[in-house]
VOMI-398933 format. One record per residue (C-alpha): residue number from 0; x, y, z. Coordinates in steps of 0.2 Angstrom, whole numbers, plus 5000, padded with zeros to 4 digits. Layout:
BEGIN
<pt nr="NUM" c1="X" c2="Y" c3="Z"/>
...
***
This chain:
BEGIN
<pt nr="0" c1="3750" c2="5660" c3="5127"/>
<pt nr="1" c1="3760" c2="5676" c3="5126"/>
<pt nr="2" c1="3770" c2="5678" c3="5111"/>
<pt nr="3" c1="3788" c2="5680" c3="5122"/>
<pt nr="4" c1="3783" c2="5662" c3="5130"/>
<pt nr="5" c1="3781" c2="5653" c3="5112"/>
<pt nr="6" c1="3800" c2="5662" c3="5106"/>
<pt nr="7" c1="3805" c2="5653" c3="5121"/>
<pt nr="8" c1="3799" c2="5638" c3="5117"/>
<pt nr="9" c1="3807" c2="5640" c3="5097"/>
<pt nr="10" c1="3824" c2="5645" c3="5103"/>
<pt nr="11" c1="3823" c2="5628" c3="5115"/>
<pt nr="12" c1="3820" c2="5617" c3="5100"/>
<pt nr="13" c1="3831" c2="5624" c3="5092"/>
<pt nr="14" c1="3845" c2="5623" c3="5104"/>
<pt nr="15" c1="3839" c2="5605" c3="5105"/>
<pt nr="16" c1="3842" c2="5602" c3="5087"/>
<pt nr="17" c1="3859" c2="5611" c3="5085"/>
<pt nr="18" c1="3868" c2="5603" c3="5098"/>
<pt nr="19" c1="3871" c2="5588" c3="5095"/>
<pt nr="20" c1="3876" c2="5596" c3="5076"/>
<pt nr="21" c1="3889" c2="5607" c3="5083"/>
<pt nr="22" c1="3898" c2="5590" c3="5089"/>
<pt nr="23" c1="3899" c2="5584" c3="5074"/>
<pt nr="24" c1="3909" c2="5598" c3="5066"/>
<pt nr="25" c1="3929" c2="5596" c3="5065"/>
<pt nr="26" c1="3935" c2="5605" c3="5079"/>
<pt nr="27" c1="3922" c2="5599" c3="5092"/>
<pt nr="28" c1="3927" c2="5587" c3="5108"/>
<pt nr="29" c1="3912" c2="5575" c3="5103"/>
<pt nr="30" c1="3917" c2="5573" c3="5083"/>
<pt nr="31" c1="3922" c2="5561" c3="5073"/>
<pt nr="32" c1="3940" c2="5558" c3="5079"/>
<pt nr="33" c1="3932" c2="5558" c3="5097"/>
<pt nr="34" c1="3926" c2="5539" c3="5095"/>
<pt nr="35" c1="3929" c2="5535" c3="5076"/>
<pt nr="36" c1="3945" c2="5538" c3="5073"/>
<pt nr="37" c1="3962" c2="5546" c3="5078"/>
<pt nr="38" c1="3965" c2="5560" c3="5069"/>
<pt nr="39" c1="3983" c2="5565" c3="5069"/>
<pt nr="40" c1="3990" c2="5582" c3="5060"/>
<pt nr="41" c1="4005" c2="5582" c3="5050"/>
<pt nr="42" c1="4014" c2="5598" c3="5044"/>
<pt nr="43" c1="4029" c2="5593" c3="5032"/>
<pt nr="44" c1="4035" c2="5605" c3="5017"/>
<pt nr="45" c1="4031" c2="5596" c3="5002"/>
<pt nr="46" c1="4036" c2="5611" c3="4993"/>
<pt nr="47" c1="4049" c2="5625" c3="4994"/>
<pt nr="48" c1="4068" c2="5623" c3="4998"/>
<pt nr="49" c1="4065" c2="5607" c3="5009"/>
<pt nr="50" c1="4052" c2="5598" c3="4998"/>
<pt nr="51" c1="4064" c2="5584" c3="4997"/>
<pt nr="52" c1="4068" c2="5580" c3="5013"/>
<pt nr="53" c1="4048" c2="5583" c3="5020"/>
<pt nr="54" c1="4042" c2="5571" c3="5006"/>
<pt nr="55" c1="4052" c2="5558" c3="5012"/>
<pt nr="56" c1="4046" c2="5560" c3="5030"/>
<pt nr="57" c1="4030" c2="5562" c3="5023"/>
<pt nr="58" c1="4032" c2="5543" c3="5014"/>
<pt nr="59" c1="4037" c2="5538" c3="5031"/>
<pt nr="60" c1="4022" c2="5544" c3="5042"/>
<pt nr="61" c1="4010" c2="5538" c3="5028"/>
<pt nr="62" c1="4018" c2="5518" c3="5030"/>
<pt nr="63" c1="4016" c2="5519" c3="5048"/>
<pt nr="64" c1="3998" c2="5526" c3="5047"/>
<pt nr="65" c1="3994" c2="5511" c3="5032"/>
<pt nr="66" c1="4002" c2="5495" c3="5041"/>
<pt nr="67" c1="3992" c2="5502" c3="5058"/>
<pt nr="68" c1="3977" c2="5504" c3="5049"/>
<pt nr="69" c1="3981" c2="5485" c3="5039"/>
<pt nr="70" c1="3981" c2="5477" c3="5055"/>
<pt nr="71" c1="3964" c2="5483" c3="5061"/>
<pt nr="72" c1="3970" c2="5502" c3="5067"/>
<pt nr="73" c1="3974" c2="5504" c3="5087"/>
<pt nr="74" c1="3966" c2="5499" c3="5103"/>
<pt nr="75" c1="3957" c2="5512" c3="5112"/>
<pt nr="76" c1="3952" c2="5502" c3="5130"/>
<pt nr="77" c1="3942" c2="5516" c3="5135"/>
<pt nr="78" c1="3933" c2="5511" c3="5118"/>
<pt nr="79" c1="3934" c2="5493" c3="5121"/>
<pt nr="80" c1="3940" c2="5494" c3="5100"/>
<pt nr="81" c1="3949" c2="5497" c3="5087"/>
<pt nr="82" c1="3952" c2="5514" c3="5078"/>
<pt nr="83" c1="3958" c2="5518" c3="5063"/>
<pt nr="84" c1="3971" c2="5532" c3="5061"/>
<pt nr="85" c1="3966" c2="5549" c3="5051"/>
<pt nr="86" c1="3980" c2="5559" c3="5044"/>
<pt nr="87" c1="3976" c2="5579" c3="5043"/>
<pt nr="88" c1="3991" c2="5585" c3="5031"/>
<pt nr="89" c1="3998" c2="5604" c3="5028"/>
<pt nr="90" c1="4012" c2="5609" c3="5017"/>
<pt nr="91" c1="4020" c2="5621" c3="5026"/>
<pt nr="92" c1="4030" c2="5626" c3="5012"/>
<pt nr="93" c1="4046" c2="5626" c3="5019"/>
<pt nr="94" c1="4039" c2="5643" c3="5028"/>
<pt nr="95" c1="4042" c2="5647" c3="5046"/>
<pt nr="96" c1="4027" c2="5655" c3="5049"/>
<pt nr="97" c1="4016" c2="5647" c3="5038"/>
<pt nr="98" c1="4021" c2="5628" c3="5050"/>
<pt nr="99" c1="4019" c2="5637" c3="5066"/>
<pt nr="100" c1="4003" c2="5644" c3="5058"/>
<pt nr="101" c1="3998" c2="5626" c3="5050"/>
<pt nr="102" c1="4002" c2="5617" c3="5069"/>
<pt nr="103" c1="3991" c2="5629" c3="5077"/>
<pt nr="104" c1="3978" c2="5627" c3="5067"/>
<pt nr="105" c1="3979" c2="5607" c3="5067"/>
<pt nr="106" c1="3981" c2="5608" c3="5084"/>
<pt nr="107" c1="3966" c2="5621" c3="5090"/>
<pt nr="108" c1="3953" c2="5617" c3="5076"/>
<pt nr="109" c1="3955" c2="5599" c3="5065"/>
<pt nr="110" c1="3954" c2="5589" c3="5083"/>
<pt nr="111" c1="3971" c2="5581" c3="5081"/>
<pt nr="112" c1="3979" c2="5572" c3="5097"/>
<pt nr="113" c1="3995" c2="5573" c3="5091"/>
<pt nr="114" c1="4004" c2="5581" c3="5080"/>
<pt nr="115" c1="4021" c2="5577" c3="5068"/>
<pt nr="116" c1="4030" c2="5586" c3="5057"/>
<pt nr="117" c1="4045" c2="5600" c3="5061"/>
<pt nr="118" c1="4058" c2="5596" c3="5048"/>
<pt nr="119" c1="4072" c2="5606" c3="5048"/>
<pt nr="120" c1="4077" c2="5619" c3="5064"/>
<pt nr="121" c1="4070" c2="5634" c3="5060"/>
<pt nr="122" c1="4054" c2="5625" c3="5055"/>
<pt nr="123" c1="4056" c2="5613" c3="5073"/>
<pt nr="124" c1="4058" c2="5630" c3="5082"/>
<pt nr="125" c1="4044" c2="5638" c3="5073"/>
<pt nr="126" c1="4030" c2="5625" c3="5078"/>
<pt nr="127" c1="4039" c2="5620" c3="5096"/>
<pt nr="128" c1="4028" c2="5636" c3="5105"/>
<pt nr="129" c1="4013" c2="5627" c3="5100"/>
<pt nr="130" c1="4012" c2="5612" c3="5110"/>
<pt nr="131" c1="4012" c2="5616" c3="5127"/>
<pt nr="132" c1="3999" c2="5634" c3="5121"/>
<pt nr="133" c1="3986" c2="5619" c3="5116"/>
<pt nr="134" c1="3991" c2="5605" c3="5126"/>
<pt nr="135" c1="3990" c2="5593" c3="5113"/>
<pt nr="136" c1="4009" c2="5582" c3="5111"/>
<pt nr="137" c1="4019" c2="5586" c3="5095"/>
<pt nr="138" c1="4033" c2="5574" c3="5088"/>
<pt nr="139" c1="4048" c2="5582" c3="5079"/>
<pt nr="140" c1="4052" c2="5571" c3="5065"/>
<pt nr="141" c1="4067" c2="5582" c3="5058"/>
<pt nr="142" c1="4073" c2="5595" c3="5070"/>
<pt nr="143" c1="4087" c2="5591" c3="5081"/>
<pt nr="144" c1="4093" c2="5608" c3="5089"/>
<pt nr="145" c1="4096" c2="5608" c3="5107"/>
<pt nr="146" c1="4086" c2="5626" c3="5110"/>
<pt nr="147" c1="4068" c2="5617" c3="5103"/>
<pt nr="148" c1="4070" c2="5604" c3="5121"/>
<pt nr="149" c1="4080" c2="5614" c3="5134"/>
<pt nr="150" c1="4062" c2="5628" c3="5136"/>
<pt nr="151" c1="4055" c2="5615" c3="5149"/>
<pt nr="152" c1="4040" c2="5611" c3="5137"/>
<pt nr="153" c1="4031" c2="5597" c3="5143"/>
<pt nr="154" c1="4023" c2="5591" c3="5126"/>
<pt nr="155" c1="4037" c2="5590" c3="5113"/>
<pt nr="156" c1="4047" c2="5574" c3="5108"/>
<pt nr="157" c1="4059" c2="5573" c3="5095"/>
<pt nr="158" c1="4065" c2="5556" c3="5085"/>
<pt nr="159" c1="4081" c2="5565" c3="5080"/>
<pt nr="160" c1="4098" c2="5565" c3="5092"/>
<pt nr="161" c1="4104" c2="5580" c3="5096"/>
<pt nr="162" c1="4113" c2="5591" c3="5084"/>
<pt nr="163" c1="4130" c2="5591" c3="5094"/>
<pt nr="164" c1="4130" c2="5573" c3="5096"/>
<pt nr="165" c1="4131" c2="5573" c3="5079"/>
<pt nr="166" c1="4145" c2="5585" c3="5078"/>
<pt nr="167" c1="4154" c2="5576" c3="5091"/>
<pt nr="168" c1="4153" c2="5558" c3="5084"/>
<pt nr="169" c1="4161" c2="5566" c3="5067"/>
<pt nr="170" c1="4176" c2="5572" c3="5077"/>
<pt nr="171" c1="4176" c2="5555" c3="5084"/>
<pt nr="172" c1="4178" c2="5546" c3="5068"/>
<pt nr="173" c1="4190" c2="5556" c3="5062"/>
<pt nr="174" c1="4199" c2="5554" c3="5077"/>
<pt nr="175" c1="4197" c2="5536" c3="5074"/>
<pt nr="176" c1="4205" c2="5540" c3="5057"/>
<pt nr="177" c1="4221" c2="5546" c3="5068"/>
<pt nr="178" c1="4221" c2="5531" c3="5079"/>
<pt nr="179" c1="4220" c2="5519" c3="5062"/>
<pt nr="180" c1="4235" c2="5528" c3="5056"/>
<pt nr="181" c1="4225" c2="5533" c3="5041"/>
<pt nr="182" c1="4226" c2="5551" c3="5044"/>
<pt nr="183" c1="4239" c2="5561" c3="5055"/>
<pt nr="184" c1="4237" c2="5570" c3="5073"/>
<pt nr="185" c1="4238" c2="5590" c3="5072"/>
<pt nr="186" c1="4229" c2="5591" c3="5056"/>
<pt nr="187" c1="4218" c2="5608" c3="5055"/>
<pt nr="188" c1="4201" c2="5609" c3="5052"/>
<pt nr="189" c1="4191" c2="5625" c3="5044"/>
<pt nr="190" c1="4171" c2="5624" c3="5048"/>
<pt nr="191" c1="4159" c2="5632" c3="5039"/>
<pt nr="192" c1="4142" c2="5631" c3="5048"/>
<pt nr="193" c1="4125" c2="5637" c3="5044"/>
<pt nr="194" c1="4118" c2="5652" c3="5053"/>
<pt nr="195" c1="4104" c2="5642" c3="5063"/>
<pt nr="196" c1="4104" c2="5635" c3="5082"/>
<pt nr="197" c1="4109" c2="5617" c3="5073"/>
<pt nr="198" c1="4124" c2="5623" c3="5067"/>
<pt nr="199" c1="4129" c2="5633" c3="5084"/>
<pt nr="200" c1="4128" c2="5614" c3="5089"/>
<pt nr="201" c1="4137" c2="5605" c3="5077"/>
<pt nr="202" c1="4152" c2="5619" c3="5080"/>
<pt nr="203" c1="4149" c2="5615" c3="5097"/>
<pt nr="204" c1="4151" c2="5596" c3="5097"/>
<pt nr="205" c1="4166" c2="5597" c3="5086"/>
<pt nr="206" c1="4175" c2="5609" c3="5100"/>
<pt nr="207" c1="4170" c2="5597" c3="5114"/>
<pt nr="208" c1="4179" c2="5580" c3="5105"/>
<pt nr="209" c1="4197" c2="5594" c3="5102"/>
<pt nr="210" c1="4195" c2="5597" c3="5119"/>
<pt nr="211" c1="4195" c2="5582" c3="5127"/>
<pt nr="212" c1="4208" c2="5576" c3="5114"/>
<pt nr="213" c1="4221" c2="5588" c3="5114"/>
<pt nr="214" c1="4236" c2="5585" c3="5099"/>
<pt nr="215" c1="4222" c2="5579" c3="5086"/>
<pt nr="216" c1="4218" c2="5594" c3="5078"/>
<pt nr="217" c1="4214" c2="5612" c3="5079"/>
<pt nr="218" c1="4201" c2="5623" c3="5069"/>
<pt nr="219" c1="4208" c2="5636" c3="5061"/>
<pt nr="220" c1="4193" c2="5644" c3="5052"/>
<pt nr="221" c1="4176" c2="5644" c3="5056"/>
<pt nr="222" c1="4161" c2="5654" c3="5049"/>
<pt nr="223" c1="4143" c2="5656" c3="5046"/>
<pt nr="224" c1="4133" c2="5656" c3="5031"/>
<pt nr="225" c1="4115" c2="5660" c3="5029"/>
<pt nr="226" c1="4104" c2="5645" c3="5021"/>
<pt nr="227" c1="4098" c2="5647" c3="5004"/>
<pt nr="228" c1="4111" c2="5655" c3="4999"/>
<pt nr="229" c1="4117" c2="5656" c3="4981"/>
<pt nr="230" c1="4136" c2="5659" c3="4980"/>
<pt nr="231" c1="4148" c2="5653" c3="4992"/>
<pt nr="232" c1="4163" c2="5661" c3="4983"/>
<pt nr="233" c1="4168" c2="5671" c3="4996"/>
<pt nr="234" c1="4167" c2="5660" c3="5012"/>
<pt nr="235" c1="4174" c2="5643" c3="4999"/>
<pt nr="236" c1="4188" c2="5657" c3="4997"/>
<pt nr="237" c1="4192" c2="5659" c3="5015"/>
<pt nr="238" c1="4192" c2="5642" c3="5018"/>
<pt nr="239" c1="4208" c2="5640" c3="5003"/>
<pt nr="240" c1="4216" c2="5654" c3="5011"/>
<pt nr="241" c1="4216" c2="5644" c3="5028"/>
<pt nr="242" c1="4226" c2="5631" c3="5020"/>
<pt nr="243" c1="4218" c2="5618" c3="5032"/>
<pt nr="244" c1="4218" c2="5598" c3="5030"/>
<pt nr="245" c1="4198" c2="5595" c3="5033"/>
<pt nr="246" c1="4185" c2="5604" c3="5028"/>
<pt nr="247" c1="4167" c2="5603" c3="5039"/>
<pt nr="248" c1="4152" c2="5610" c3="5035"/>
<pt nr="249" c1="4135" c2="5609" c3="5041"/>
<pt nr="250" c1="4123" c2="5614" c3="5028"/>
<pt nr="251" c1="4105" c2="5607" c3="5022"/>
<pt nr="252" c1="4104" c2="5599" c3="5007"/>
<pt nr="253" c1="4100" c2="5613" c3="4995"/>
<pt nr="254" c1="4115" c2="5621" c3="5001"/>
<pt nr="255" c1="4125" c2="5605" c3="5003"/>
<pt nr="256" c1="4125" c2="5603" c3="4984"/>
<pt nr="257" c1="4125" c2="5624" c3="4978"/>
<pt nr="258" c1="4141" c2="5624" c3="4989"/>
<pt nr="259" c1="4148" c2="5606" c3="4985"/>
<pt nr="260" c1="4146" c2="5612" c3="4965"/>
<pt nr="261" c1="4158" c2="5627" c3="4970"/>
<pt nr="262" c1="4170" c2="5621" c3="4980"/>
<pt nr="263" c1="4173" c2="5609" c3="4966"/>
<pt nr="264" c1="4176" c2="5623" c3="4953"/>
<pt nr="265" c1="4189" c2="5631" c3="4965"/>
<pt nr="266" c1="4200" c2="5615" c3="4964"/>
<pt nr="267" c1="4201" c2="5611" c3="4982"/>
<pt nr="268" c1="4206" c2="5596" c3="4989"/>
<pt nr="269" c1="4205" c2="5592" c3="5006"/>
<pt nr="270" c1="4212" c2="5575" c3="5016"/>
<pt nr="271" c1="4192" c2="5573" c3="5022"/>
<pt nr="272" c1="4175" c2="5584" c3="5017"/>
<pt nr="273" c1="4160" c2="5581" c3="5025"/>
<pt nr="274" c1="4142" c2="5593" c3="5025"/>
<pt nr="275" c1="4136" c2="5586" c3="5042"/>
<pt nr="276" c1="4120" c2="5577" c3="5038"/>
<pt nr="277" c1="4121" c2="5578" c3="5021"/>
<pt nr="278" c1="4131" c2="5568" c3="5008"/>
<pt nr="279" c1="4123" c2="5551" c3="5002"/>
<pt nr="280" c1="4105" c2="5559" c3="4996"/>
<pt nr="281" c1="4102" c2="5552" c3="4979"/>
<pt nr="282" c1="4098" c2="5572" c3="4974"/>
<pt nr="283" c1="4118" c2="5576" c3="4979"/>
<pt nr="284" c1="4124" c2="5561" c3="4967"/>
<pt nr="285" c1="4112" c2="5564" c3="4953"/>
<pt nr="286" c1="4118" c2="5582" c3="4954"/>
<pt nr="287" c1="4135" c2="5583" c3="4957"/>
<pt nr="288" c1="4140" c2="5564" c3="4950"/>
<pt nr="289" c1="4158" c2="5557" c3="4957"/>
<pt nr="290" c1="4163" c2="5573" c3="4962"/>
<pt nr="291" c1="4151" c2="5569" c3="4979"/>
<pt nr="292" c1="4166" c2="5552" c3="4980"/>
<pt nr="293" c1="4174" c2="5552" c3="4996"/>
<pt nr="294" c1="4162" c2="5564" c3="5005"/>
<pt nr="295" c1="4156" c2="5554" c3="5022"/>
<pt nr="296" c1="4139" c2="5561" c3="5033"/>
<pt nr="297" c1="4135" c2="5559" c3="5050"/>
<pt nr="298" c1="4116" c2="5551" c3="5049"/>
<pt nr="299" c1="4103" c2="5546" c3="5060"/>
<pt nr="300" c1="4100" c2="5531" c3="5053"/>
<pt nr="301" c1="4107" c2="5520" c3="5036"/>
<pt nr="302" c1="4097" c2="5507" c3="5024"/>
<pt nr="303" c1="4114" c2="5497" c3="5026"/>
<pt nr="304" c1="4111" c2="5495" c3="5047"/>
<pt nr="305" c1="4109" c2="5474" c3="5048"/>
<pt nr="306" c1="4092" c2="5474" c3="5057"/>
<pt nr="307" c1="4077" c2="5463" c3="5050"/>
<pt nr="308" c1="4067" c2="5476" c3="5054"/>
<pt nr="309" c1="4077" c2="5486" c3="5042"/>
<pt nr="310" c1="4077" c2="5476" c3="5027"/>
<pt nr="311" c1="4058" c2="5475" c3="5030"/>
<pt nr="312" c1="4056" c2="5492" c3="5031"/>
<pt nr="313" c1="4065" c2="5494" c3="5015"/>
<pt nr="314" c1="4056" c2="5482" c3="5004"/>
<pt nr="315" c1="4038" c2="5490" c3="5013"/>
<pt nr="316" c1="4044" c2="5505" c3="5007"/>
<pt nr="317" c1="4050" c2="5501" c3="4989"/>
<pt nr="318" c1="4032" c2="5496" c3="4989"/>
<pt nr="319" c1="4022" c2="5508" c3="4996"/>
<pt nr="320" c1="4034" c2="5524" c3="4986"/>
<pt nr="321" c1="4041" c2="5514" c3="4970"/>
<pt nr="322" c1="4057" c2="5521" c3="4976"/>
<pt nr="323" c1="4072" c2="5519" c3="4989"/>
<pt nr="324" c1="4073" c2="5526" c3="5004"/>
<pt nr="325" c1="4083" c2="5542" c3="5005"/>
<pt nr="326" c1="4097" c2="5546" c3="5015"/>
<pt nr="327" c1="4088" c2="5545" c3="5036"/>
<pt nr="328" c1="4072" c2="5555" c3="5030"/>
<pt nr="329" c1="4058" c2="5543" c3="5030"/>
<pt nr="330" c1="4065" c2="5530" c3="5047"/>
<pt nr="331" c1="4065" c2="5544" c3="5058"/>
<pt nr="332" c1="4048" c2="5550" c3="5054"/>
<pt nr="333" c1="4041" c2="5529" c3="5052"/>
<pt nr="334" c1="4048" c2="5528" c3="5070"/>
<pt nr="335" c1="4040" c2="5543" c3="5075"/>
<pt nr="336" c1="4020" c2="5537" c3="5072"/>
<pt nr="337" c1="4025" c2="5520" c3="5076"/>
<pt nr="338" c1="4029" c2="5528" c3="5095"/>
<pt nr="339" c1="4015" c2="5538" c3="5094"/>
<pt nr="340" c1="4004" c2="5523" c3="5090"/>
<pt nr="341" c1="4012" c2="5511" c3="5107"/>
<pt nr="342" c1="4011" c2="5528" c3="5117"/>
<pt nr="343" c1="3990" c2="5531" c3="5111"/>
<pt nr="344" c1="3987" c2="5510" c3="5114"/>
<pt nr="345" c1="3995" c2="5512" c3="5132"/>
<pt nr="346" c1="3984" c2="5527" c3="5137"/>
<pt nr="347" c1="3971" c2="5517" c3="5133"/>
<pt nr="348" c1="3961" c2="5534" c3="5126"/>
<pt nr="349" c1="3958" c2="5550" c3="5116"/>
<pt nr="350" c1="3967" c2="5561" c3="5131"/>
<pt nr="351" c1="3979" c2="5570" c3="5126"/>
<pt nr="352" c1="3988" c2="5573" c3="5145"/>
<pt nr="353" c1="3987" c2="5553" c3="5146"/>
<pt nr="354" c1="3996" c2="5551" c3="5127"/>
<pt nr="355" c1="4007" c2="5563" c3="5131"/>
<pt nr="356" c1="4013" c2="5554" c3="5147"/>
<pt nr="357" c1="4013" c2="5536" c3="5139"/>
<pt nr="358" c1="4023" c2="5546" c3="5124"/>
<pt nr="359" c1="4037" c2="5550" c3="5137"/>
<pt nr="360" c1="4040" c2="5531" c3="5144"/>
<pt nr="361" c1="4038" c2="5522" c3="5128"/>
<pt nr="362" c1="4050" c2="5511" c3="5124"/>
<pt nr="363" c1="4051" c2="5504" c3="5104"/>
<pt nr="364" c1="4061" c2="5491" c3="5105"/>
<pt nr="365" c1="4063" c2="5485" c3="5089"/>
<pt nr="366" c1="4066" c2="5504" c3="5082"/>
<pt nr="367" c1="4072" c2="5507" c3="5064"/>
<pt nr="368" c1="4086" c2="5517" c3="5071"/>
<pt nr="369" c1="4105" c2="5513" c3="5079"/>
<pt nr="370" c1="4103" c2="5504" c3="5095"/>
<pt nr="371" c1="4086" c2="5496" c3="5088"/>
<pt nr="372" c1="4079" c2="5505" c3="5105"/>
<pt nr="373" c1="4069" c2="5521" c3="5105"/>
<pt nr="374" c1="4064" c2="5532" c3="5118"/>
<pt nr="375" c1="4062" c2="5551" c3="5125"/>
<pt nr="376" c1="4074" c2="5557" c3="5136"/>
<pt nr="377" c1="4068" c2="5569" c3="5151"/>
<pt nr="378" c1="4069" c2="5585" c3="5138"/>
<pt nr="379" c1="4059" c2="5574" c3="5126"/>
<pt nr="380" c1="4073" c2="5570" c3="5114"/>
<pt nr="381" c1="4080" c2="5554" c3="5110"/>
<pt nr="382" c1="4099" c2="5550" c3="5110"/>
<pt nr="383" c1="4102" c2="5536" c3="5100"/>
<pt nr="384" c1="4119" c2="5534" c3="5091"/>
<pt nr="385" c1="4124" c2="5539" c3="5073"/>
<pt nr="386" c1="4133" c2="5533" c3="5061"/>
<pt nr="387" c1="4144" c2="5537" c3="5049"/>
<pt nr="388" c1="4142" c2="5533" c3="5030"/>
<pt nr="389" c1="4155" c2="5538" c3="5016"/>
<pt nr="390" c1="4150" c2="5538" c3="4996"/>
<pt nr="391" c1="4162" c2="5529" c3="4989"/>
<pt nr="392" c1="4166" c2="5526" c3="4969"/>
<pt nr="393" c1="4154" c2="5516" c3="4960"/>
<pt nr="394" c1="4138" c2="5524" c3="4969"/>
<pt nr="395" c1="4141" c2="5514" c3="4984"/>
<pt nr="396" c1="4137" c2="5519" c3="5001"/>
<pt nr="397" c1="4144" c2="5510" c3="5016"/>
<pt nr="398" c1="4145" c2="5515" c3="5036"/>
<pt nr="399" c1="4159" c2="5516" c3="5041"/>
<pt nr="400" c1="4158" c2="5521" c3="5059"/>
<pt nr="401" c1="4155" c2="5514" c3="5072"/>
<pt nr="402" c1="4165" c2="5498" c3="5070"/>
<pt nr="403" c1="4153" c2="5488" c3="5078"/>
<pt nr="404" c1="4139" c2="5494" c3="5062"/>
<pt nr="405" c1="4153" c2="5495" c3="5048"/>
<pt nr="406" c1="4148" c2="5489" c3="5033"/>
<pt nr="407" c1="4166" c2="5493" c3="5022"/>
<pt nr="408" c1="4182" c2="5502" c3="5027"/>
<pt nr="409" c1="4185" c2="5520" c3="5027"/>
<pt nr="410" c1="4194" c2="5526" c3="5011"/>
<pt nr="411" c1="4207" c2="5540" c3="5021"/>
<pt nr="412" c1="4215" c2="5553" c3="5014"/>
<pt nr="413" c1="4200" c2="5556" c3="5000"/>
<pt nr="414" c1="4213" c2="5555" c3="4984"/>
<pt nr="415" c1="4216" c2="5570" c3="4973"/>
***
């Protein structure tokens, strides 16, 4: 036997042998989360400017993926059982290119069928040109802006409602305000709107409620400011010199409280303030103390909605965190595995294309959010309702728009 024939032979065994190895590693088609488990990547900043806010959504995911696993983890028909859900985590560290880095690596080498994360807009958009490259379904659970779902991608969803929504529901209330007789029509409005796609939005929402209302109210200043930014003296000073009656901005949290802190020392008062998305976080309060009175916030969803779902979730959560629920951060992120779970159970199996399909039917019909209904619209966004909360003295937090969900009355003017 010639000595070429027996190498043959070696490298064949060999091959033999390290085959059905190589399926066994992370990122082959025939590991572990191929029949075992469902592995499902998370990318949240834990650390960095938005370590808040991504810790919350993080405690949201993680009490989706326990109560699954509790009941026996989900049905795979194809499987003919049940499989436990695997959570792959990366900190993206508040970084845009670290998350989109983190997503594509989840995506093309840990063997995830999904992925969640996105907090914030320029995070969102930094992990949104991932999906469709790897064809593997990603869920936004904190990035609202409009330019994330109007590319035509066909695996991205998003459990937040659009950014201009939100600005056109805060027009609304104060409009409502107006027709209460609380506040008066003409008054002026300066904006102050962070430099992002989310707040081109919120800006634009506002306009489009002026418009179809004419008399209300008029904007009289509006600017950008860059987030993370450290002094506000100059724009807070533009904003006294327009002399307006409301005072809108639409800044993250970090920045909601560096500006809030300032536009107190200034001694302005204005007949209503609000920072968009930002005013109940128990960060804000703790920080700032009454001075964050009056201040109301256009949310995606409220621990004082009157669902039973609601309270449950807030007493699992008290339980599985040791603290409260803040602000809409973990509810938005709970819902998001929750309709990953029904849309994986549906498709009956590990394929992505068929999760990704289920994912844009689903229907959770007993969501955490406003309306109790979730599901993806045609650009893979939900458009549930907000609601508006106000902080009111004595650490209390009540909606107080719409009517229908009002949990107290609007206090309007804010006094001096």
């Amino acid at each position: 036997m010639s000595s070429r024939f027996t190498s043959r032979k070696r490298i064949r065994a060999a091959v033999v042998l390290l085959v059905p190895l190589l399926f066994l590693l992370p990122g082959c088609k025939g590991g572990k989360g191929a029949g075992n488990e469902i592995v499902v990547g998370v990318v949240l900043p834990i650390s960095g400017r938005e370590a808040k806010p991504g810790q919350y959504q993080r405690e949201g995911i993680e009490l989706a993926i326990k109560q699954i696993n509790d009941g026996g983890g989900i049905f795979i028909k194809d499987l003919d059982k049940k499989l436990a859900v695997r959570e792959v985590f990366y900190d993206d560290g508040s970084d845009q290119a670290k998350s989109a880095g983190m997503v594509e690596r989840a995506m093309s080498s840990d063997n995830v069928i999904a992925v969640l994360g996105g907090y914030s807009t320029a995070l969102g958009e930094a992990e949104s040109v991932m999906p469709d490259r790897y064809q593997t379904p990603w869920i936004a659970t904190g990035a609202a802006a409009s330019t994330i779902f109007s590319r035509g991608y066909q695996y991205i969803f998003g459990t937040l409602s659009p950014t201009d929504l939100l600005g056109y529901t805060t027009a609304e209330f104060l409009g409502n305000l107006v027709d209460q007789g609380k506040l008066h029509k003409g008054l002026k409005l300066a904006l102050a709107l962070e430099n992002t796609d989310h707040g081109v939005d919120y800006g634009k929402g506002i306009d489009k409620w002026i418009g179809e209302h004419p008399g209300y109210f008029t904007v009289v200043f509006s600017e950008k400011f860059d987030l993370g930014s450290t002094d506000f003296s100059g724009l807070l000073q533009k904003v006294k010199n327009a002399r307006a009656d409301i005072f809108l901005a639409d800044a993250h949290l970090q920045d909601y409280i560096t500006m809030h802190r300032q536009y107190v020392q200034t001694g302005m008062h204005h007949q209503m303030i609000s920072y968009g998305a930002r005013g109940p976080e128990a960060d804000a309060r703790k920080a700032l103390g009454d001075a964050t009175n009056y201040i109301f916030a256009g949310i995606w969803w409220s621990s004082k909605l009157p669902y039973p779902q609601v309270k449950k979730f807030i007493a699992d959560y008290q339980s599985f965190t040791g603290h409260a629920p803040d602000s809409w951060y973990p509810a938005t992120s709970y819902d998001a595995m929750r309709a990953l779970a029904s849309a994986i159970e549906k498709a009956g199996s590990l394929n992505k294309n068929a999760i990704r399909d289920q994912l844009r039917s689903v229907e959770l019909r007993d969501s955490l959010l406003p309306g109790q209904v979730l599901h993806f619209g045609s650009n893979g966004q939900i458009h549930t309702p907000f609601v508006i909360v106000q902080n009111q003295p004595g650490e209390k937090i009540e909606i107080v728009y719409p009517p229908d969900a009002a949990t107290g009355e609007a206090i309007a003017p804010s006094p001096k």
